[in-house]
BAPA-751935 format. One record per residue (C-alpha): residue number from 1; residue in one letter; chain; x, y, z. Coordinates in steps of 0.25 Angstrom, whole numbers. Layout:
N
<node><k>NUM</k><r>A</r><c>A</c><u>X</u><v>Y</v><w>Z</w></node>
...
! end
This chain:
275
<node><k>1</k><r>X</r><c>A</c><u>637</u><v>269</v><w>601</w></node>
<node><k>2</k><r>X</r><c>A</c><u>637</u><v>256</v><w>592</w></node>
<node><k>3</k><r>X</r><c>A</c><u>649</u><v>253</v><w>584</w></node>
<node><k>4</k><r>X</r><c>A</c><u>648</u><v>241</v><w>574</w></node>
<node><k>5</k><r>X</r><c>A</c><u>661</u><v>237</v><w>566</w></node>
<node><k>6</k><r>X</r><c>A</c><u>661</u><v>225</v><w>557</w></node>
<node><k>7</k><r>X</r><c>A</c><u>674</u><v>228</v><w>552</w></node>
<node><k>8</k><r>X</r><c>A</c><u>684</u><v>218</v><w>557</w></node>
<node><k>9</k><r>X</r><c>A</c><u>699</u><v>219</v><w>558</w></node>
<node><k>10</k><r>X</r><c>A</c><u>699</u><v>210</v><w>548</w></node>
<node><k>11</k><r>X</r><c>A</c><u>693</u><v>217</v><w>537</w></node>
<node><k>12</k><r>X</r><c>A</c><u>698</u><v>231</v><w>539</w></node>
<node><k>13</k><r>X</r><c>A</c><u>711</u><v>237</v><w>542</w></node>
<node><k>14</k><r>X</r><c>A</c><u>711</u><v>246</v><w>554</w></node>
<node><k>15</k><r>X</r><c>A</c><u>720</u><v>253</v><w>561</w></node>
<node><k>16</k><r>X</r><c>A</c><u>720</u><v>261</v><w>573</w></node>
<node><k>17</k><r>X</r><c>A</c><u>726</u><v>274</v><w>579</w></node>
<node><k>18</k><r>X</r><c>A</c><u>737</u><v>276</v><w>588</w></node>
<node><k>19</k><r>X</r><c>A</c><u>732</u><v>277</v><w>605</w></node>
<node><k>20</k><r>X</r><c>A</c><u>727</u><v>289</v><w>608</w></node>
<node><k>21</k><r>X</r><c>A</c><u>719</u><v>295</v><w>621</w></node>
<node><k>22</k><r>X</r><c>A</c><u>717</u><v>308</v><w>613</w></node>
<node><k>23</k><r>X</r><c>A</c><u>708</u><v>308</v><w>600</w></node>
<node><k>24</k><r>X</r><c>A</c><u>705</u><v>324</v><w>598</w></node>
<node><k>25</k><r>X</r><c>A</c><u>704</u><v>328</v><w>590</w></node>
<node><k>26</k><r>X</r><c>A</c><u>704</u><v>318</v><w>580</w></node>
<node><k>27</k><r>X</r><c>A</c><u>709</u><v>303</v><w>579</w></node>
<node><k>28</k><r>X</r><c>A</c><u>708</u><v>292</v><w>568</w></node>
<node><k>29</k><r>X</r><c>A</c><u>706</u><v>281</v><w>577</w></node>
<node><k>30</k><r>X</r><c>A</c><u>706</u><v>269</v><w>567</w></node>
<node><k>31</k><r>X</r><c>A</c><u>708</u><v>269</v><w>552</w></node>
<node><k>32</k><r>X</r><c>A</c><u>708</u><v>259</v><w>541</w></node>
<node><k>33</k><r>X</r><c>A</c><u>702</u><v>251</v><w>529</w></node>
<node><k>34</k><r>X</r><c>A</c><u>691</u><v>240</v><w>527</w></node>
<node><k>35</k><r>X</r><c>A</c><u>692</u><v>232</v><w>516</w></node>
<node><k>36</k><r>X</r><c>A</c><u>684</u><v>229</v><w>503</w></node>
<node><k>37</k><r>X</r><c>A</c><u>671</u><v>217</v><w>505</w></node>
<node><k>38</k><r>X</r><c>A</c><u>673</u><v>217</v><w>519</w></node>
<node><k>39</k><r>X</r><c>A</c><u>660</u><v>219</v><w>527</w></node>
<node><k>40</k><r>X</r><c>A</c><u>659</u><v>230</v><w>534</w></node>
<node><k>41</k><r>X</r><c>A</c><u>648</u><v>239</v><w>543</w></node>
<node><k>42</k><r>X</r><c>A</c><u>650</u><v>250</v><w>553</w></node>
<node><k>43</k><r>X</r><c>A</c><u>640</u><v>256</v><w>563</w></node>
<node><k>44</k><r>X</r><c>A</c><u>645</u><v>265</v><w>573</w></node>
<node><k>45</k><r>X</r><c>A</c><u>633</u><v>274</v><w>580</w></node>
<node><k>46</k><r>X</r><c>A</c><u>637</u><v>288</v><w>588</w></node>
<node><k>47</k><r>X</r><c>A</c><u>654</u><v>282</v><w>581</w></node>
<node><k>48</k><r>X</r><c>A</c><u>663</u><v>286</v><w>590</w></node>
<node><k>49</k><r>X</r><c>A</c><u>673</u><v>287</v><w>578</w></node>
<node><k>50</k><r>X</r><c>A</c><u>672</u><v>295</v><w>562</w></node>
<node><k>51</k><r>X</r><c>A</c><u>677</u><v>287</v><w>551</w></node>
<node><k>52</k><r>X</r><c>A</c><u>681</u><v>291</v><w>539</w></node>
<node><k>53</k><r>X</r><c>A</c><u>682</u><v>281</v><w>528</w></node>
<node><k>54</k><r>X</r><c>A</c><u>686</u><v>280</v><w>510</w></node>
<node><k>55</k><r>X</r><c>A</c><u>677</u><v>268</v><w>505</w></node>
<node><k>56</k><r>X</r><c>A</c><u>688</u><v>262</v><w>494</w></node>
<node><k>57</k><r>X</r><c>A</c><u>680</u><v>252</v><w>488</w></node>
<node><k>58</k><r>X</r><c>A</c><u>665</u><v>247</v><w>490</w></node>
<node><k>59</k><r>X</r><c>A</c><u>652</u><v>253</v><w>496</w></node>
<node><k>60</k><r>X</r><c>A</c><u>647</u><v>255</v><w>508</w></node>
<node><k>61</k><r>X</r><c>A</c><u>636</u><v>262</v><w>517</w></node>
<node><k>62</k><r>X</r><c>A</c><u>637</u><v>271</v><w>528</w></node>
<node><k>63</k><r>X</r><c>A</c><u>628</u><v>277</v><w>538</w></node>
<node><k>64</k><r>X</r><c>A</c><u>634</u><v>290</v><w>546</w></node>
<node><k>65</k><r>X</r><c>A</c><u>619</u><v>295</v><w>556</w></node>
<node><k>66</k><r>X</r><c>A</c><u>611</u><v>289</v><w>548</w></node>
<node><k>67</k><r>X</r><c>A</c><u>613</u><v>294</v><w>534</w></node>
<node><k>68</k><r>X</r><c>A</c><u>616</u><v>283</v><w>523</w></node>
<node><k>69</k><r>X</r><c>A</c><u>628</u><v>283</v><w>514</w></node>
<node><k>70</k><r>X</r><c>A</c><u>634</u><v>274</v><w>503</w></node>
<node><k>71</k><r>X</r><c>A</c><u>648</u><v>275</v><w>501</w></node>
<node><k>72</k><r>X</r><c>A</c><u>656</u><v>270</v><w>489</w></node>
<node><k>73</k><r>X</r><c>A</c><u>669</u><v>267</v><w>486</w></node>
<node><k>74</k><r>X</r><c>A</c><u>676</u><v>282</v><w>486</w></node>
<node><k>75</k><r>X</r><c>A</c><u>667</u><v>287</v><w>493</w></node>
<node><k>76</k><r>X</r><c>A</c><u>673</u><v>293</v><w>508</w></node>
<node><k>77</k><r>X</r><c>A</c><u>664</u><v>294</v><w>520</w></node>
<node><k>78</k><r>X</r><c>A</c><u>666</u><v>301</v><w>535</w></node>
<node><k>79</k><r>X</r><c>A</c><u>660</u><v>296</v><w>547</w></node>
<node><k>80</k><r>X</r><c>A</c><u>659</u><v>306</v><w>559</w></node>
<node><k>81</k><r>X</r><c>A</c><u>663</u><v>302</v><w>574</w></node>
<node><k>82</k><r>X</r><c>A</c><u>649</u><v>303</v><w>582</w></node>
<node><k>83</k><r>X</r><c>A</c><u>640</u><v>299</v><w>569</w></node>
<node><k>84</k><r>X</r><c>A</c><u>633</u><v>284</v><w>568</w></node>
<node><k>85</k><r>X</r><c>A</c><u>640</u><v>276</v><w>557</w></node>
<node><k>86</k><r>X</r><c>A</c><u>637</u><v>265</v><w>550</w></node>
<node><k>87</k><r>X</r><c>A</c><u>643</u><v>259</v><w>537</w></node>
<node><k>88</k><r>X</r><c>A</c><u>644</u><v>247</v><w>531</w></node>
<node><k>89</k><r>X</r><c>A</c><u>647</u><v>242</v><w>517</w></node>
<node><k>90</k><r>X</r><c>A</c><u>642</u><v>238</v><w>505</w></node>
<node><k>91</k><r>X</r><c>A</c><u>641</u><v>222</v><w>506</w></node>
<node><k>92</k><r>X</r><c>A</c><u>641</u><v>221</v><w>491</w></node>
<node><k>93</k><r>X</r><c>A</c><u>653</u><v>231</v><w>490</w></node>
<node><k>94</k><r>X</r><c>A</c><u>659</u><v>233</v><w>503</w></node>
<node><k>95</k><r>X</r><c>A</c><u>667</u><v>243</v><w>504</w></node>
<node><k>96</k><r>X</r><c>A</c><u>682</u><v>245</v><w>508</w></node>
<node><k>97</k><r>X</r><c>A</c><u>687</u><v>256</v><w>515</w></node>
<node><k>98</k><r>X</r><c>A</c><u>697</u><v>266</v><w>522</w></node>
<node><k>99</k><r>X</r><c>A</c><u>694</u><v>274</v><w>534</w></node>
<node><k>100</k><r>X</r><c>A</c><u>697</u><v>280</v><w>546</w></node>
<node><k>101</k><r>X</r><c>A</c><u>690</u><v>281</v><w>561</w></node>
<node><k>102</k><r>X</r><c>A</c><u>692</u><v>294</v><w>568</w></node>
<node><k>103</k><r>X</r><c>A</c><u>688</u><v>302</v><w>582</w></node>
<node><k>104</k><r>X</r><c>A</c><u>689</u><v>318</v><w>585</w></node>
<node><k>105</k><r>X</r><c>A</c><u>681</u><v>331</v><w>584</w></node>
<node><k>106</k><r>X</r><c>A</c><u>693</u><v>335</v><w>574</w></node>
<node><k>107</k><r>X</r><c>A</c><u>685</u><v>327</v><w>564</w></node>
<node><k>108</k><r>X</r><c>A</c><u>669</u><v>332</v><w>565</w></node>
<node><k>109</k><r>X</r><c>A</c><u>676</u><v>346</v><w>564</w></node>
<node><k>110</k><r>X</r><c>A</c><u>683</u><v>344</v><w>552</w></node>
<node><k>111</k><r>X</r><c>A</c><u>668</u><v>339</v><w>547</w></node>
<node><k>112</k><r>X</r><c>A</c><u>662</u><v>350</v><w>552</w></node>
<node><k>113</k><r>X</r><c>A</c><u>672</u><v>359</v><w>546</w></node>
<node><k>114</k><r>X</r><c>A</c><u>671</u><v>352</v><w>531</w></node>
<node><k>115</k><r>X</r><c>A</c><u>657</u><v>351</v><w>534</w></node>
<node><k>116</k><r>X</r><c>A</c><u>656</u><v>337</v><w>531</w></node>
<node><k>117</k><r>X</r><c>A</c><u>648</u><v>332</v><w>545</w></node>
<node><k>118</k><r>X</r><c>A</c><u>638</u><v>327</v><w>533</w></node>
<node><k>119</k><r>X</r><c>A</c><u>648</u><v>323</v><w>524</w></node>
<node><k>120</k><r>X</r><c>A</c><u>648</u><v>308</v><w>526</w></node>
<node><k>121</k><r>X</r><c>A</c><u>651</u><v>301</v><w>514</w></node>
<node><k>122</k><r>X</r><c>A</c><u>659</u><v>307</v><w>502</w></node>
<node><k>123</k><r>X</r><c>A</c><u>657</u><v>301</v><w>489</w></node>
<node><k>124</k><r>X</r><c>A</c><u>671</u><v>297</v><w>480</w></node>
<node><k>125</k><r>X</r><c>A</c><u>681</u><v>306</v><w>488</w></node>
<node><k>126</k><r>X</r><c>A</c><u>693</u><v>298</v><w>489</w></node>
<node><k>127</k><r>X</r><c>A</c><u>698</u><v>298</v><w>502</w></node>
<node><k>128</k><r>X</r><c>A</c><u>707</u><v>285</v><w>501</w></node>
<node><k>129</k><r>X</r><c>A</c><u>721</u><v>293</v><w>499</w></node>
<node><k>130</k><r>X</r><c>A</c><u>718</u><v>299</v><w>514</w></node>
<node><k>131</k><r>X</r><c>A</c><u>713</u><v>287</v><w>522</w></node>
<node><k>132</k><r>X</r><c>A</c><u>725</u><v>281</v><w>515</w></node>
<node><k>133</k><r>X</r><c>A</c><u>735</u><v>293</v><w>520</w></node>
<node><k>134</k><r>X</r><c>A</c><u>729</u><v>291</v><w>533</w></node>
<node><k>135</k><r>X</r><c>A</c><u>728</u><v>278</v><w>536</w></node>
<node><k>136</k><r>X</r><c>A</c><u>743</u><v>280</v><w>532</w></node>
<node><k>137</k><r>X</r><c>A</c><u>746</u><v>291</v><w>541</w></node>
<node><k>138</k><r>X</r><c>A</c><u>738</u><v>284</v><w>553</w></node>
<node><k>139</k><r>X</r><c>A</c><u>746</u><v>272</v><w>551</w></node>
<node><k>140</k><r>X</r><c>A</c><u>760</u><v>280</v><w>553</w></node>
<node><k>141</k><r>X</r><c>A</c><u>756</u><v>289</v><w>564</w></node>
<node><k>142</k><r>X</r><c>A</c><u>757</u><v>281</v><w>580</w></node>
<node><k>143</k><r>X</r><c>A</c><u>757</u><v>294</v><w>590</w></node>
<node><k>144</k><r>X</r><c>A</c><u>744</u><v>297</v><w>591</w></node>
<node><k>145</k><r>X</r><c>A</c><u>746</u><v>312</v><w>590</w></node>
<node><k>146</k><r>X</r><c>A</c><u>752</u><v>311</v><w>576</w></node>
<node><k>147</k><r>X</r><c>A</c><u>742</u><v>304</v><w>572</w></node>
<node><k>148</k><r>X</r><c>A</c><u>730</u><v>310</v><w>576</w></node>
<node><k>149</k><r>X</r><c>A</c><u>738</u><v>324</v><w>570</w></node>
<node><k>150</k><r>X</r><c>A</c><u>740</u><v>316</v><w>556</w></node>
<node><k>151</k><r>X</r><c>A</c><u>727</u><v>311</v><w>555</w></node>
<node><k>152</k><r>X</r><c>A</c><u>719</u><v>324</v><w>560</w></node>
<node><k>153</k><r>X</r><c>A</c><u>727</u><v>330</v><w>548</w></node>
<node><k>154</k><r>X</r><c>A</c><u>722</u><v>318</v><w>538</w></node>
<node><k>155</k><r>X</r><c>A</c><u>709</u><v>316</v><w>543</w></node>
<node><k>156</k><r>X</r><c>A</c><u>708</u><v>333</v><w>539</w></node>
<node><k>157</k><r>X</r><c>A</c><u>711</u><v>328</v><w>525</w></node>
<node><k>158</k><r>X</r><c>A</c><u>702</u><v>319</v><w>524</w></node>
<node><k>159</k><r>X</r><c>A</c><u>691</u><v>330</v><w>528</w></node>
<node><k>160</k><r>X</r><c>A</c><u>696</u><v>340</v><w>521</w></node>
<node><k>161</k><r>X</r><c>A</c><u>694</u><v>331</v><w>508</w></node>
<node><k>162</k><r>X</r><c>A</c><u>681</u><v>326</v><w>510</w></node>
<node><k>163</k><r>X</r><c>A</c><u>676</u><v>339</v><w>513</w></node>
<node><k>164</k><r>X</r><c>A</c><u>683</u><v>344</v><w>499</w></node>
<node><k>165</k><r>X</r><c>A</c><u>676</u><v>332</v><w>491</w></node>
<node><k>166</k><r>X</r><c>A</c><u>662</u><v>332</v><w>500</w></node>
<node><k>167</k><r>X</r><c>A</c><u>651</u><v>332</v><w>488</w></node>
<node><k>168</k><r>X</r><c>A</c><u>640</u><v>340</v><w>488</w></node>
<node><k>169</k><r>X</r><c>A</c><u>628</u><v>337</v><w>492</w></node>
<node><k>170</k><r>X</r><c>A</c><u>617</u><v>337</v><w>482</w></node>
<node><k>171</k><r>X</r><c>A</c><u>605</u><v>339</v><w>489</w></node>
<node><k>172</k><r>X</r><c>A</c><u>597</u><v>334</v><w>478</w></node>
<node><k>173</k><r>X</r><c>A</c><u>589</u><v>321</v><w>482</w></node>
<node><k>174</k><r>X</r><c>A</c><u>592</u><v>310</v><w>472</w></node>
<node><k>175</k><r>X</r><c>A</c><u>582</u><v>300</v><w>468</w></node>
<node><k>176</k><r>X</r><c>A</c><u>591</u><v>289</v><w>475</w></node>
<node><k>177</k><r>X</r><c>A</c><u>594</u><v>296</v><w>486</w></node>
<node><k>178</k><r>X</r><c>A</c><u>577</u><v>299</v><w>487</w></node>
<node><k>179</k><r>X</r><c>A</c><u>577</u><v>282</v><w>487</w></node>
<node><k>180</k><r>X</r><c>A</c><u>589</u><v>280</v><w>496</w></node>
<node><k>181</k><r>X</r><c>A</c><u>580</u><v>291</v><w>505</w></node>
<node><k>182</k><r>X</r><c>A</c><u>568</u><v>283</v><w>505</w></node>
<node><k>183</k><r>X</r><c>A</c><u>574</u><v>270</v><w>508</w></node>
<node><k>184</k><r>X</r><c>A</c><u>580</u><v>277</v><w>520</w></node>
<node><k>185</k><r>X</r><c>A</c><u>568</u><v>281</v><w>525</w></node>
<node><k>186</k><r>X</r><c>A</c><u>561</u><v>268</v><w>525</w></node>
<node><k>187</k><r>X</r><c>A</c><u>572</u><v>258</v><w>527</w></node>
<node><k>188</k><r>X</r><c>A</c><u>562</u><v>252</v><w>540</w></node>
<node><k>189</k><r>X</r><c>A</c><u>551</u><v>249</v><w>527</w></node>
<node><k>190</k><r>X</r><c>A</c><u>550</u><v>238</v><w>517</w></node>
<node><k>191</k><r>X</r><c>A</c><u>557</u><v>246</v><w>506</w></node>
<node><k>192</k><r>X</r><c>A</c><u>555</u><v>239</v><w>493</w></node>
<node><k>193</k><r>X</r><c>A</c><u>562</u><v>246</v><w>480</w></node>
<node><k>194</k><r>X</r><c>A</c><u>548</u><v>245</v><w>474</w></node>
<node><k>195</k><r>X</r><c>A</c><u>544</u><v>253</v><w>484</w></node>
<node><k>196</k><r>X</r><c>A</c><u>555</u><v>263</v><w>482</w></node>
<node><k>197</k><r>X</r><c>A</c><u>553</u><v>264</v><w>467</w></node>
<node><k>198</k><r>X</r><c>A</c><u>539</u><v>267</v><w>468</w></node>
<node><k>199</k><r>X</r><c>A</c><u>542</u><v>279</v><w>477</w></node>
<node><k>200</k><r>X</r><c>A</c><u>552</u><v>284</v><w>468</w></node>
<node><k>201</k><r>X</r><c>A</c><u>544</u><v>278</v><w>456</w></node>
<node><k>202</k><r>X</r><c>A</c><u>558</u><v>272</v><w>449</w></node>
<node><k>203</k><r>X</r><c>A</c><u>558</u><v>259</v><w>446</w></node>
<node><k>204</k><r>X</r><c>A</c><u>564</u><v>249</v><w>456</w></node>
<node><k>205</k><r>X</r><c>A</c><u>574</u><v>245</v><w>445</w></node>
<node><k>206</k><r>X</r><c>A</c><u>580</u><v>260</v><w>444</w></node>
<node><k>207</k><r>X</r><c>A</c><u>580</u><v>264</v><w>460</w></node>
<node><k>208</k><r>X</r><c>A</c><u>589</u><v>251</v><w>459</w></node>
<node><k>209</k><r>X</r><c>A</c><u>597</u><v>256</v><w>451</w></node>
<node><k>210</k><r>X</r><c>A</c><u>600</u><v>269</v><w>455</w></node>
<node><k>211</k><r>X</r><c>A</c><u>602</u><v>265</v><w>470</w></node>
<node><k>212</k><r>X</r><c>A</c><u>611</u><v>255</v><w>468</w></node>
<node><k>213</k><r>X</r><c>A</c><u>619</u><v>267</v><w>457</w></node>
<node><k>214</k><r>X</r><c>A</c><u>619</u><v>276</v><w>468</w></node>
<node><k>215</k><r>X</r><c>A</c><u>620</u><v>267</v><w>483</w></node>
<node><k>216</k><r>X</r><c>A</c><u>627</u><v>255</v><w>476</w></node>
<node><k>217</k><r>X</r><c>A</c><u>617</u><v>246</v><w>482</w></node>
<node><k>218</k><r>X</r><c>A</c><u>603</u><v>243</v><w>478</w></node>
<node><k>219</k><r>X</r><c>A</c><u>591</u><v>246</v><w>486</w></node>
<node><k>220</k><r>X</r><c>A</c><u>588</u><v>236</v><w>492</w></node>
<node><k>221</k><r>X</r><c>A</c><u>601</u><v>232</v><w>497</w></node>
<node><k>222</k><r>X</r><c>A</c><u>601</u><v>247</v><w>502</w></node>
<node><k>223</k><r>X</r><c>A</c><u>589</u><v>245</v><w>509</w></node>
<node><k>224</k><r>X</r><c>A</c><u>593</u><v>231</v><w>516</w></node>
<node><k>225</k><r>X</r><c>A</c><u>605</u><v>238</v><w>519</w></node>
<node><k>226</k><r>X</r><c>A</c><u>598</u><v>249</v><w>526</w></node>
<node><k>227</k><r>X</r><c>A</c><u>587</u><v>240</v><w>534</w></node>
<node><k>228</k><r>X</r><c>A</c><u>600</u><v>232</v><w>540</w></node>
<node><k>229</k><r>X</r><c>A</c><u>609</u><v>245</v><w>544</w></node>
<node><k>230</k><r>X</r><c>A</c><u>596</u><v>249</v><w>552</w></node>
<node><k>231</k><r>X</r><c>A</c><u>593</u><v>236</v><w>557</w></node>
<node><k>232</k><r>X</r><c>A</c><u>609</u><v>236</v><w>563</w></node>
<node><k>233</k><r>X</r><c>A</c><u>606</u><v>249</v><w>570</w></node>
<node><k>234</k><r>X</r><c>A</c><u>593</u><v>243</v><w>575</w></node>
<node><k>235</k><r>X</r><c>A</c><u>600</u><v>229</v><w>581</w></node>
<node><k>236</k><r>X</r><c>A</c><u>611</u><v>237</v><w>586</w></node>
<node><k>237</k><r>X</r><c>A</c><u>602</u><v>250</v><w>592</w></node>
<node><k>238</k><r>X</r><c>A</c><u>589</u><v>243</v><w>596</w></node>
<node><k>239</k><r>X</r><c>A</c><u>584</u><v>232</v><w>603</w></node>
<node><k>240</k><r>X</r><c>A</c><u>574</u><v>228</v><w>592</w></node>
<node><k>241</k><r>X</r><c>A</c><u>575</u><v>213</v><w>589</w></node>
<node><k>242</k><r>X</r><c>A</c><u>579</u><v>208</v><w>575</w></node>
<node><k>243</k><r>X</r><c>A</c><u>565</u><v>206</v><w>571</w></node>
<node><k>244</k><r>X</r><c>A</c><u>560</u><v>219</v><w>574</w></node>
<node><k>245</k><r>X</r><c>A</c><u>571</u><v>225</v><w>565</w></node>
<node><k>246</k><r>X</r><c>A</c><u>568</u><v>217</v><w>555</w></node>
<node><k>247</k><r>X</r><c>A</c><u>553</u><v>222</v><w>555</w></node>
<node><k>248</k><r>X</r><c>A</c><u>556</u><v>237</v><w>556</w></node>
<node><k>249</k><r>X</r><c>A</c><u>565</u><v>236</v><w>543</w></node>
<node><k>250</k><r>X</r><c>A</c><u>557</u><v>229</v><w>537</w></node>
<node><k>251</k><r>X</r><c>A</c><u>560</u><v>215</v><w>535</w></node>
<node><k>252</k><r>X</r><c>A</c><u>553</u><v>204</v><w>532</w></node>
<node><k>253</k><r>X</r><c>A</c><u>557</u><v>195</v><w>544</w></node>
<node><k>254</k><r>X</r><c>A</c><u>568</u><v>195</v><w>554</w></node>
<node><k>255</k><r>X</r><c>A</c><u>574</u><v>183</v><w>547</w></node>
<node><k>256</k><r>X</r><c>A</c><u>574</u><v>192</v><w>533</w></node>
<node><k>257</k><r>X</r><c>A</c><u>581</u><v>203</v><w>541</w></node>
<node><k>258</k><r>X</r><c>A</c><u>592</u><v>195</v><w>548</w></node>
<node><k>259</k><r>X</r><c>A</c><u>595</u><v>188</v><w>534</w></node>
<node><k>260</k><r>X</r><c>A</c><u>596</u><v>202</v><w>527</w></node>
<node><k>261</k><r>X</r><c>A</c><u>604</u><v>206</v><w>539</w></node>
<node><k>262</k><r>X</r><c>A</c><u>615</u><v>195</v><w>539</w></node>
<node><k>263</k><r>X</r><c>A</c><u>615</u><v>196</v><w>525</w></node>
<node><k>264</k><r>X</r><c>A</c><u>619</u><v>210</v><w>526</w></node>
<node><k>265</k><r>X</r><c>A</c><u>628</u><v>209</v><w>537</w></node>
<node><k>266</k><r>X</r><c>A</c><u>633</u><v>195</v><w>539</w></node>
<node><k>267</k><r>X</r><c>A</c><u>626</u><v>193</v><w>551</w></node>
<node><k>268</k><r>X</r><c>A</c><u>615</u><v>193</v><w>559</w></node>
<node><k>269</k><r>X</r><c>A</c><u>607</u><v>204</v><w>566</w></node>
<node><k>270</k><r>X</r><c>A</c><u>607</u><v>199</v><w>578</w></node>
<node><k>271</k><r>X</r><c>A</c><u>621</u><v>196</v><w>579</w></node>
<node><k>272</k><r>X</r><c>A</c><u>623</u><v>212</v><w>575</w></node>
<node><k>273</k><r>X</r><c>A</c><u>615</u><v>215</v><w>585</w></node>
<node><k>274</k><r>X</r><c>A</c><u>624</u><v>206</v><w>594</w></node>
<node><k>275</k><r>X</r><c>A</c><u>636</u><v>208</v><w>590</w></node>
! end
């Protein structure tokens, strides 16, 4: 299990539950609210912990068993205990939001129950006036039975409204999701938007367009974004050596990688892969 926070106490405001040596069925373990244009990534693989968070302002990515989502400001999105996460935000727009961290069976049963155990991000439903009430409520309660009864009861809310503002799914293939798709599938390759817009036969200028309309980023800063998420998972996971990254996604050189990747992440990837 790897757990990667580069939230600091300074930049979020976290508060934790009262003691307890029983967490069933259910238990919000921490709770709180990261701020606007704060940097921010999260990876926690096999998390011991679900999180539930509002995104108030801002973008980000997130990444729940290696499906790829891009969130926005309205949008809510539900992380499951046991699942891998990783998100991160937006680092021209990044995102501010409020959230919980919980354990317990209690909540994979209400998923299964709502049938939302694919329901990972839901698009503009505004969940800001429950966080807030139970942020408000945890902050009241200190015996530990009280609280976990009130927040079970909250944390059903919370469900029970995602499950009654869950969209459709449209099982129509968009044009851009059919791009998005294929940049997926060959993130380890020298993907060029030439490239793309001759498979798709668009012009460059247009799959521009419409990506950054739909994802709120351009291509290729999705593309770079992607190389560098995989290439965390590969300092942290394996043993390969930076340079042997850089050649299986596709850089040019190590050095090119490891400016990209500082650029990106403010530092290194061998002090990642360190720290």
């Amino acid at each position: 299990m790897n757990i990667i926070d580069l939230e600091t106490p300074t930049n979020t405001e976290k508060h934790f539950a009262p003691e307890t040596d029983n967490l069933h069925p259910f238990y919000i373990t921490e709770y709180g609210k990261t701020f606007r244009n704060i940097p921010c990534y999260q990876l926690r693989m096999d998390s011991p912990i679900g999180c539930a968070q509002y995104v108030i302002s801002g973008s980000g990515i997130i990444i729940c068993n290696n499906n790829i989502y891009t969130v926005h400001k309205g949008d809510t999105f539900l992380l499951p205990e046991g699942t891998n996460q990783i998100y991160y935000s937006n680092p021209d727009n990044q995102f501010e939001r409020i959230w919980i961290n919980f354990k317990g069976e209690l909540a994979q049963s209400l998923l299964d129950i709502y049938n939302l155990n694919d329901a990972v991000v839901f698009k503009n439903v505004n969940t800001l006036d429950i966080f807030t009430e139970i942020h408000e409520k945890c902050k009241k309660l200190h015996d530990s039975a009280e609280y976990k009864n009130q927040t079970s009861q909250l944390f059903l809310k919370l469900i029970q409204f995602l499950a009654d503002n869950k969209q459709t799914t449209n099982d129509t293939t968009s044009d851009i999701e059919q791009i998005r798709l294929y940049i997926d599938c060959n993130i380890t390759e020298n993907i060029k938007i030439s490239d793309i817009a001759q498979n798709f036969s668009f012009s460059q200028e247009h799959i521009i367009r419409i990506f950054k309309k739909n994802y709120g980023i351009t291509p290729h800063r999705y593309i770079l974004e992607s190389k560098i998420r995989l290439a965390m998972i590969m300092l942290k996971m394996t043993d390969m050596r930076i340079d042997e990254i850089a050649e299986k996604l596709s850089f040019s050189d190590s050095h090119h990688f490891s400016t990209q990747f500082k650029r990106l992440m403010g530092y290194k990837p061998s002090l990642y892969r360190s720290s």
